[in-house]
N, C-alpha and C positions, 0 to 999 in steps of 0.2 A: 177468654174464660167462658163468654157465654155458648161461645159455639162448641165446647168444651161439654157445656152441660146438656144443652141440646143432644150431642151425641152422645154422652154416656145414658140420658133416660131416654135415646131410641134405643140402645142398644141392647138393656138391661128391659126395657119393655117388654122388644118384641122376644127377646127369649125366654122372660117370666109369664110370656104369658099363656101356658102349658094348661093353667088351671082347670082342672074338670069341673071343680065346683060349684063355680058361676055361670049361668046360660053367657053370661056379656060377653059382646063381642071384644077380639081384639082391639079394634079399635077405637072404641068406647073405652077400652079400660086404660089403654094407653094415652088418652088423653087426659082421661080422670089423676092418673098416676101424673104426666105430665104438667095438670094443671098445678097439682101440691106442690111440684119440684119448682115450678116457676113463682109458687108465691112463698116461699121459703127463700128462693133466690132474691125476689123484692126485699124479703127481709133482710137478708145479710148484702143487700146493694144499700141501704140507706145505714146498717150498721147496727147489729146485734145488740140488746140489751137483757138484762132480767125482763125489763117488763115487756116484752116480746115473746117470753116463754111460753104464756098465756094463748097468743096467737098460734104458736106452732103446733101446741097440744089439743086447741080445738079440732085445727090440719087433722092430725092425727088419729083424734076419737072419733071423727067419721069414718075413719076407714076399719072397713070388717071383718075382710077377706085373711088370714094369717099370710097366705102367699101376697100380696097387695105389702102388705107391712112388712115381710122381706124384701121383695123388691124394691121397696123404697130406701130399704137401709144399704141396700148393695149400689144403688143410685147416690145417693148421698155420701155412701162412701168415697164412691168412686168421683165424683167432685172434689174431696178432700185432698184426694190420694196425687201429687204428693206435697199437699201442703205448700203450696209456695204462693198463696195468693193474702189478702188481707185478712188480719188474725179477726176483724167483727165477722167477716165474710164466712171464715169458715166453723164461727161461734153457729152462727144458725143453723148452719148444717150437721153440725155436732150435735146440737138441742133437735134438730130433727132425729137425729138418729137412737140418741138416749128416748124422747117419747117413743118410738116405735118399740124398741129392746121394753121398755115398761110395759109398752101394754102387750105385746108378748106374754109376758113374763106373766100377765094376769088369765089368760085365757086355759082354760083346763082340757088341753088335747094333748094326744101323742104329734099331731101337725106342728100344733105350736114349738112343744118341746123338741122336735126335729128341724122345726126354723131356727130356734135362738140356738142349738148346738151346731148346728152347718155354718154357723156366721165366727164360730170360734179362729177356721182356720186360716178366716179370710182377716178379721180384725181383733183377731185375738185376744188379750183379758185387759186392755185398756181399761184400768177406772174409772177414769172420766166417764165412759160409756155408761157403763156398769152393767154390761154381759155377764160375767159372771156371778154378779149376787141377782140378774135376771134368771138366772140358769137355776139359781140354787132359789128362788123364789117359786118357780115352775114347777121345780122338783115339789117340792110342799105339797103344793094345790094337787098334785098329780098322785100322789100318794094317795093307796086307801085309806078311809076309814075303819078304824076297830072298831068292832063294837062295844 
């Protein structure tokens, strides 16, 4: 399983990592994405809890990039997928991927809102996640203002 994850955040690194945005290098940022995926995976090695959600969401609020927070959901996804490992295990990676889809969901671009709709076709309107009320969350903030 580890070597599972290993290859899906090299594989999803090095091709997310397209970004114009950021001077950083690849592989600086592959590492940085690397290091989340690996203390997320500590988490769901000793076994998922509520009071663990705390830890994953701090993970999470450092990171700023919109592409960085896709690639980590497609990462973590792809850990998941297809589910056949221990259900705390893939608790964490689940709450990893719900904080990314939220803070998504908060950021006021057309990037952002082009992240969380790209993610529909790959993990579709799962609730648990909550893509979709991320979706319609975005939409809001994205909206003008009337005067």
């Amino acid at each position: 399983m580890i070597a599972r994850v290993f290859r899906t955040v090299i594989l999803f690194a090095a091709t997310a990592c397209l970004s114009v945005a950021s001077p950083e290098s690849k592989d600086s940022r592959a590492e940085r994405l690397m290091g989340i995926v690996h203390r997320v995976h500590a988490i769901g090695k000793v076994g998922y809890s509520d009071e663990k959600w705390q830890i994953i969401q701090k993970e999470i609020d450092a990171v700023r990039a919109v592409e960085d927070l896709r690639s980590l959901i497609l990462i973590f996804y792809g850990v998941l997928s297809p589910q056949k490992g221990d259900e705390s295990y893939d608790f964490a990676f689940e709450a990893g991927i719900r904080a990314c889809i939220r803070k998504l969901a908060t950021v006021p671009t057309e990037q952002a809102s082009s992240a969380l709709k790209s993610l529909q076709s790959l993990i579709g309107f799962d609730s648990s996640l909550g893509l979709q009320e991320a979706i319609q969350e975005q939409a809001k903030i994205m909206q003008p203002r009337s005067p």
